[in-house]
Backbone bond lengths (Angstrom), bond angles and torsions (degrees), N, CA, C in turn:
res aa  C-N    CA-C-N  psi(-1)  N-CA   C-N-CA  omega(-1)  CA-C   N-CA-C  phi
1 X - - - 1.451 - - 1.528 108.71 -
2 X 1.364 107.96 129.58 1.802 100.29 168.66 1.118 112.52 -99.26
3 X 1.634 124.00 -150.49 1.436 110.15 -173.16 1.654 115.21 -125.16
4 X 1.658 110.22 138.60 0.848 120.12 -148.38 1.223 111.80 -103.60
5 X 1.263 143.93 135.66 1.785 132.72 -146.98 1.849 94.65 -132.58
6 X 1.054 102.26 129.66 1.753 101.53 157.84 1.867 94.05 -158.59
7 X 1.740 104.50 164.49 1.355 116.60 -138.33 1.823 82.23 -115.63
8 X 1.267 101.09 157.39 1.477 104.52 144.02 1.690 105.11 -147.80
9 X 1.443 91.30 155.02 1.414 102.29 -170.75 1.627 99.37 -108.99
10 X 1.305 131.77 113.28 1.254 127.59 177.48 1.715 129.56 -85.01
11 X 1.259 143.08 134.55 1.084 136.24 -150.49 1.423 118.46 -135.85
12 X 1.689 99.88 -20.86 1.684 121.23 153.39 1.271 104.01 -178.41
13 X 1.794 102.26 141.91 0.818 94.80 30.00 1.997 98.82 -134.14
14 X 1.457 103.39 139.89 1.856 107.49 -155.64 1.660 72.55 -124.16
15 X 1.577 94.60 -166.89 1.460 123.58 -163.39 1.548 117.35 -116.18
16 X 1.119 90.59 142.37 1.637 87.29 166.17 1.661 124.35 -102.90
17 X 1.691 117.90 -159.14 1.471 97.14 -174.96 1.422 106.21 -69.90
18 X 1.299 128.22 -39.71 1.365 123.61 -172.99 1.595 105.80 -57.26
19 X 1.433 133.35 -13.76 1.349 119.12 -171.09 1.331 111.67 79.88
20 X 1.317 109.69 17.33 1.780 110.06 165.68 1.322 105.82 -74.47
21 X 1.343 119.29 -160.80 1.593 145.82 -174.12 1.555 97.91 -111.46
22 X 1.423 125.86 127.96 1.530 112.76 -177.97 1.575 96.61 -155.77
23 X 1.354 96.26 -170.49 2.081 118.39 -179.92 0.951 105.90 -121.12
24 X 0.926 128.21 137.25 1.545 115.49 153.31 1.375 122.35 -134.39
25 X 1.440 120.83 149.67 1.865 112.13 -154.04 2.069 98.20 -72.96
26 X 0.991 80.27 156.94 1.729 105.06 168.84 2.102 96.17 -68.18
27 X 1.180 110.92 154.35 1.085 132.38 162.51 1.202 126.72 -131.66
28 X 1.320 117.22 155.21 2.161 112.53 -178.47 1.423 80.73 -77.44
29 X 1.089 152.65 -86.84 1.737 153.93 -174.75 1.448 79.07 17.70
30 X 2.014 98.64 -77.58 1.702 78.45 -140.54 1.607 108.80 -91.85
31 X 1.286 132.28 8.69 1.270 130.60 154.17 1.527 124.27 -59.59
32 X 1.073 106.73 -38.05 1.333 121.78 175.21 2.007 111.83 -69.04
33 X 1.285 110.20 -72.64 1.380 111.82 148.16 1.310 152.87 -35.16
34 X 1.269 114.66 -33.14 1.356 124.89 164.83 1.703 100.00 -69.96
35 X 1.450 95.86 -61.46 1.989 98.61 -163.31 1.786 98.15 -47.63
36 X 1.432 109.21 -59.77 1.372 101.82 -170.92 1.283 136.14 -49.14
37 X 1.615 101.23 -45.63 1.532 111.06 158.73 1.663 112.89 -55.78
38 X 0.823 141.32 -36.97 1.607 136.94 -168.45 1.578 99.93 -86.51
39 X 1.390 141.82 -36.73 1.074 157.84 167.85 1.078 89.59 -47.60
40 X 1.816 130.32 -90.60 1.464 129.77 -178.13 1.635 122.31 -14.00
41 X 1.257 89.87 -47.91 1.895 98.20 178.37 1.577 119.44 -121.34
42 X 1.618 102.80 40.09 1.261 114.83 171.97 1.119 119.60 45.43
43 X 1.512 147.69 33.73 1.307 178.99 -143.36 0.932 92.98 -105.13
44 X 1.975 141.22 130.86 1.172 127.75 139.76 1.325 106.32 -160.82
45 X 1.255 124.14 -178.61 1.270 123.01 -55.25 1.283 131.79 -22.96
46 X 1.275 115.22 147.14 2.113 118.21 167.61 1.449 102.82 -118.56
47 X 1.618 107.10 112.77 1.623 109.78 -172.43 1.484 107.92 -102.10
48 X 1.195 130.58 126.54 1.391 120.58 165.07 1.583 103.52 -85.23
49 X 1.131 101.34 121.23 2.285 97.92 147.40 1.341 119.38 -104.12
50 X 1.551 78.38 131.97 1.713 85.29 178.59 1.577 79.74 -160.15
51 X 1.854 97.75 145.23 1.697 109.29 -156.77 1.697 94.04 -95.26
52 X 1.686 121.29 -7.62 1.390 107.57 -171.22 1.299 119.45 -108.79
53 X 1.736 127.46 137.35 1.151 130.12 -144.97 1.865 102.49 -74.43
54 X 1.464 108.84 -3.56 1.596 105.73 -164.19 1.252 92.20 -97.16
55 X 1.149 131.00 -19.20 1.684 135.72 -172.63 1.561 97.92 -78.31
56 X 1.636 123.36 -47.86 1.169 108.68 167.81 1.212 144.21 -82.32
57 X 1.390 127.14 0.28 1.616 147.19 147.74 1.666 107.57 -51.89
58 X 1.477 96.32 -49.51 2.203 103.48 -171.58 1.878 82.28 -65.71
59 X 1.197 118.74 -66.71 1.314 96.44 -157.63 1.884 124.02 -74.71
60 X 0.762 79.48 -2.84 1.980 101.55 168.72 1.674 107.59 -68.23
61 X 1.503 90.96 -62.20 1.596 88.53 178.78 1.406 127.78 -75.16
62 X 1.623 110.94 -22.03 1.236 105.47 168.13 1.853 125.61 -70.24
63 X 1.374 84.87 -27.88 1.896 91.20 166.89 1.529 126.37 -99.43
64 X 1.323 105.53 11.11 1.565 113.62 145.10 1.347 109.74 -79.75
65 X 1.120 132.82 -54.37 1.703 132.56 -129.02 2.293 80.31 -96.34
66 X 1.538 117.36 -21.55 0.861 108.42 168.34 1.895 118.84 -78.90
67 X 1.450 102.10 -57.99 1.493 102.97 -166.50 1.830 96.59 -76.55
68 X 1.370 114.80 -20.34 2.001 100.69 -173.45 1.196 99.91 -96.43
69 X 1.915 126.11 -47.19 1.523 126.58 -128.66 1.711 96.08 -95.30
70 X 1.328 75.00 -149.70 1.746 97.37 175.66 1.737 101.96 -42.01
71 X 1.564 118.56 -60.41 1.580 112.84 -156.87 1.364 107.16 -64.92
72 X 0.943 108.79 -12.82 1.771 109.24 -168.28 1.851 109.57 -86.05
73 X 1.111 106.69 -17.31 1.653 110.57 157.12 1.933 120.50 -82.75
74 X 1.300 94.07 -24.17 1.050 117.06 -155.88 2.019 103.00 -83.94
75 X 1.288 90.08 -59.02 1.350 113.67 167.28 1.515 137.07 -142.96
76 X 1.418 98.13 88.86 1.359 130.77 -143.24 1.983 105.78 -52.66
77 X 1.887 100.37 -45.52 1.568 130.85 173.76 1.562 102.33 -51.01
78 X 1.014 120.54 -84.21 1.316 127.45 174.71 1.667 105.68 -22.83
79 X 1.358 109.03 -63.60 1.705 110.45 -178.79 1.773 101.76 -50.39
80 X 0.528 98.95 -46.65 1.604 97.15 -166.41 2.270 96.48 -74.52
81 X 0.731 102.87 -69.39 1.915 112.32 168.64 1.812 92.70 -11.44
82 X 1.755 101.00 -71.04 1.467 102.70 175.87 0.883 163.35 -52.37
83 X 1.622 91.96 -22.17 1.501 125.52 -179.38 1.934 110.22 -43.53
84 X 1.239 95.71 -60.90 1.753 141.30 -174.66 1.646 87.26 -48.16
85 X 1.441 146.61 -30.25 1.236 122.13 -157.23 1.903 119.75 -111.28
86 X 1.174 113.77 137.26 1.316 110.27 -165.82 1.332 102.23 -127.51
87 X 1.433 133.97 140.40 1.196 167.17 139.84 1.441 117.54 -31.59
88 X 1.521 145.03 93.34 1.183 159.51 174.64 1.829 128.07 -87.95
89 X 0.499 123.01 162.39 1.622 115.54 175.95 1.503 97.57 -111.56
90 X 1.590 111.84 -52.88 1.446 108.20 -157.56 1.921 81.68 -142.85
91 X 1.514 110.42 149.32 1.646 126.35 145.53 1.218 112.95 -23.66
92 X 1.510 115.42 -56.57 2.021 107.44 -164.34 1.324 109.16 -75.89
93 X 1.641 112.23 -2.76 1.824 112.00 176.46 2.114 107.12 -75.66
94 X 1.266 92.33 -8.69 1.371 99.16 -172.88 1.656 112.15 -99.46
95 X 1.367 100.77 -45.94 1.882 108.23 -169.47 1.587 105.36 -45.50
96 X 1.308 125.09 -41.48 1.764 127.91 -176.14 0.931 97.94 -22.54
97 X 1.728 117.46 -47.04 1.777 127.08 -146.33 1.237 126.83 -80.56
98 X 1.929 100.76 -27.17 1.245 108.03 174.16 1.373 136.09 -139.31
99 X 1.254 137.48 173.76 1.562 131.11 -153.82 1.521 101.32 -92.26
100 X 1.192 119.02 -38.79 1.186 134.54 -179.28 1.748 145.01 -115.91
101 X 1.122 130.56 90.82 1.691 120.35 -168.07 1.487 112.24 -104.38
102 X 1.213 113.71 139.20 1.596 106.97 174.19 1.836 106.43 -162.02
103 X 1.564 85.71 137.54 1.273 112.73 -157.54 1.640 109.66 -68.64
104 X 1.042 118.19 -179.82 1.580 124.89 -161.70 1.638 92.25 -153.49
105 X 1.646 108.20 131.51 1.424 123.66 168.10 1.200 112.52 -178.00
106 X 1.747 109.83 159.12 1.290 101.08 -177.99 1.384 104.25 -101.19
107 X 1.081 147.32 27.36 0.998 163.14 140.35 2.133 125.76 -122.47
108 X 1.285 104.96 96.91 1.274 81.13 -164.08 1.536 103.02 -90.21
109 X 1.629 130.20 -151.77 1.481 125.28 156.94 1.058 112.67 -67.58
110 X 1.384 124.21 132.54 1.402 135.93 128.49 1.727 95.52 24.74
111 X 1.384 109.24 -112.19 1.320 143.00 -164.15 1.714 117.52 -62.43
112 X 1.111 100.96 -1.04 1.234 116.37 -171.28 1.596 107.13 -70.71
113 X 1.725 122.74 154.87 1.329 132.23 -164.15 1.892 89.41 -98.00
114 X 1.478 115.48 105.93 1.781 119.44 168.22 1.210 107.15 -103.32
115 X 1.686 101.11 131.14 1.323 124.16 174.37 1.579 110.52 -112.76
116 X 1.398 102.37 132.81 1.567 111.34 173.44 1.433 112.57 -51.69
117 X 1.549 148.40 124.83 1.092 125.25 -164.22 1.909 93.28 -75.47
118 X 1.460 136.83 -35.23 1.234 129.05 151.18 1.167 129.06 -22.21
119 X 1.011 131.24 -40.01 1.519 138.35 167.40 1.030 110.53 -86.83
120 X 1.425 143.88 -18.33 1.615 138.25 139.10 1.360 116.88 -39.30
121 X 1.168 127.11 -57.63 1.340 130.14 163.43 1.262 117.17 -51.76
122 X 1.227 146.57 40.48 1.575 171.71 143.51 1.195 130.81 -127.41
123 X 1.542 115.63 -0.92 1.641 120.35 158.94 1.223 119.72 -87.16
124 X 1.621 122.63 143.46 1.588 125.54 160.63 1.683 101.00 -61.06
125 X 0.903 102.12 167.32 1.393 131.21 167.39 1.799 124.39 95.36
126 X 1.682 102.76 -153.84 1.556 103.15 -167.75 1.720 89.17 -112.00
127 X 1.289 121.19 112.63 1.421 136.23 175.21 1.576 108.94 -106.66
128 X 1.632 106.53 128.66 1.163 117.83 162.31 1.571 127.70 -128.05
129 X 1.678 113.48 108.66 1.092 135.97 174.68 1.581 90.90 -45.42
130 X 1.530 117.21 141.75 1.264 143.02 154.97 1.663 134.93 -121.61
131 X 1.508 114.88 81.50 1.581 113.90 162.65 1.201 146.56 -92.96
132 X 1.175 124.43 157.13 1.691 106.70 -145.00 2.054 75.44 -122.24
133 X 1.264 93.89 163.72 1.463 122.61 174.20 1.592 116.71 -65.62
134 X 1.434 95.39 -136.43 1.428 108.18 154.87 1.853 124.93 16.85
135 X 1.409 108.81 -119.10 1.355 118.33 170.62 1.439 117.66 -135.84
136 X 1.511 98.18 43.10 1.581 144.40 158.14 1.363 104.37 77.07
137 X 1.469 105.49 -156.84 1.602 101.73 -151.42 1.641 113.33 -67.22
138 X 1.255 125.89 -153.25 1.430 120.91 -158.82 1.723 68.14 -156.39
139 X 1.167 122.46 73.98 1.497 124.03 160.79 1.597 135.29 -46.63
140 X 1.503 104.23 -25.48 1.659 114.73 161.72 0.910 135.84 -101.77
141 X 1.539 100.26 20.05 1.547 119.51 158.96 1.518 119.84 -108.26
142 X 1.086 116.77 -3.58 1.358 118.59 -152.39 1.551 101.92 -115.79
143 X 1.481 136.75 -177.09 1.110 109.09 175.91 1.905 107.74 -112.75
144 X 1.395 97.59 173.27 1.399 92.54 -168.74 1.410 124.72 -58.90
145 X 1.459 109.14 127.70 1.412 109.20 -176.09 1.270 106.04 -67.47
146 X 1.647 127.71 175.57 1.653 149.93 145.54 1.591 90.85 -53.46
147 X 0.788 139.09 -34.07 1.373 137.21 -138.38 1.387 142.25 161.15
148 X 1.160 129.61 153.28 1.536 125.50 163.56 1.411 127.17 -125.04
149 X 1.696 118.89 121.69 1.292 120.02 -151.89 1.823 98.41 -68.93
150 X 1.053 101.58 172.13 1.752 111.35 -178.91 1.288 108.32 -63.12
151 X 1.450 121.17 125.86 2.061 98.40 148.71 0.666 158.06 -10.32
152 X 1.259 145.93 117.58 1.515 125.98 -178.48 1.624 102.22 -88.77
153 X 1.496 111.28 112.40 1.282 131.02 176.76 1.648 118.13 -69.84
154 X 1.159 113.24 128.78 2.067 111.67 171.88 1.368 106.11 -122.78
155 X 1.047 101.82 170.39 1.842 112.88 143.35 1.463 137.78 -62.52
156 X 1.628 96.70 -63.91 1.185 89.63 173.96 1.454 132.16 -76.35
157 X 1.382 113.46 -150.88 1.499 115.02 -128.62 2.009 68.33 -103.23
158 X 1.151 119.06 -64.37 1.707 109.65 -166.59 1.887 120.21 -33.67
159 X 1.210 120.15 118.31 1.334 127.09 177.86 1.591 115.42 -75.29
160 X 1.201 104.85 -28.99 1.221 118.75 -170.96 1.587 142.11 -125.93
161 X 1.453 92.14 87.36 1.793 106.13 -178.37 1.353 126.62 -75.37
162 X 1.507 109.15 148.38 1.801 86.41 -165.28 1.166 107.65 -80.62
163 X 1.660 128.98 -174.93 1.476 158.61 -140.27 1.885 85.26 -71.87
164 X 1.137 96.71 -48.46 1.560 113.59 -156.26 1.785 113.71 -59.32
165 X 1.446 95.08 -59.75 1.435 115.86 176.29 1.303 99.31 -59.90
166 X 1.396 130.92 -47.92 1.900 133.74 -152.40 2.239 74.27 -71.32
167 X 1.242 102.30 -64.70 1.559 87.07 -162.37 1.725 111.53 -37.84
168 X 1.223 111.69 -79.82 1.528 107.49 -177.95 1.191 122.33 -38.01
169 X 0.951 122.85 -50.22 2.092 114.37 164.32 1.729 113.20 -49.23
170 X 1.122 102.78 -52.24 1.789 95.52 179.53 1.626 111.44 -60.00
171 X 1.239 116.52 -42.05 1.523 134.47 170.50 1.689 108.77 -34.38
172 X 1.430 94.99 -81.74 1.393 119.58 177.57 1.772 109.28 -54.05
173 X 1.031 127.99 -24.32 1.736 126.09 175.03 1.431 107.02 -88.21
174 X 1.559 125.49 -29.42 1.265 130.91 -172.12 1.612 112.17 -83.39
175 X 1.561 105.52 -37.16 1.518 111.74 174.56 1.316 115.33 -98.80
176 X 1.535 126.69 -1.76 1.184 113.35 163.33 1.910 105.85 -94.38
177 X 0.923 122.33 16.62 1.266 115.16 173.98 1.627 117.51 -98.48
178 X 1.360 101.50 -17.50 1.481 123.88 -176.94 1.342 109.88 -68.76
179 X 1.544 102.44 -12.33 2.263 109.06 -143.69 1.714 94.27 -83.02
């Protein structure tokens, strides 16, 4: 068995700027983005959590009207991108699925166990990347990860890339290590 990657995108419960506990709404941005990026590198499942039942109707219908309706004639890629994405309430509806979860931040704990996401791409099993929204995950709410992948390190002065960009760089370092 090699190793098998699917994403979740977390939506609560993560942080805000103050470092509280918060929600934050789903967007087509990142429905659209996540699926495509994970599609690109054959990634799947792509789970959103989000604990409210209206967040999962909006994104239901937006990935009908893509993979059944009008868009899906329209834009055939996308239908298929979408196919791959599922609707969660909470993280622990997902863990059953897999052997392995590990968290994503640009700051992780102190004490925390970091894995090269490169050296992820050399484990057996069912691995699930975890990114949080907002001003990322809410780690003492959540349950204990395997781990937390490395930073993504820059130059410049900005600490903070969005949800979107952090996915495709971890993507792209994990599957180009495989090549």
């Amino acid at each position: 068995m090699r190793c098998r990657i699917s994403v979740a995108l977390v939506h609560a419960p993560v942080l805000n700027r103050q470092g509280k506990t918060a929600v934050t709404a789903v967007t087509p941005v990142d429905v659209y983005d996540f699926a495509r990026s994970c599609a690109f590198y054959g990634v799947q499942p792509v789970y959103l959590v989000h604990p409210a039942p209206a967040m999962h109707r909006f994104v239901e219908e937006l990935c009908a009207y893509w993979c059944k309706g009008g868009g899906a004639r329209r834009n055939p890629a996308r239908a298929q991108a979408l196919a791959s994405v599922r609707m969660v309430s909470c993280l622990q509806d997902v863990l059953g699925e897999v052997d392995a979860w590990w968290y994503t931040s640009a700051r992780p704990p102190a004490h925390a166990p970091i894995v090269s996401v490169r050296d992820l791409a050399w484990r057996e099993g069912r691995h699930l990347l975890v990114f949080g929204t907002g001003c990322g995950l809410d780690a003492a709410a959540l349950p204990e990860p395997s781990g937390w992948l490395s930073p993504i390190e820059g130059d410049g002065m900005v600490r903070h890339l969005s949800v979107r960009a952090a996915l495709s760089i971890y993507l792209d370092r994990l599957f180009a290590g495989r090549a």
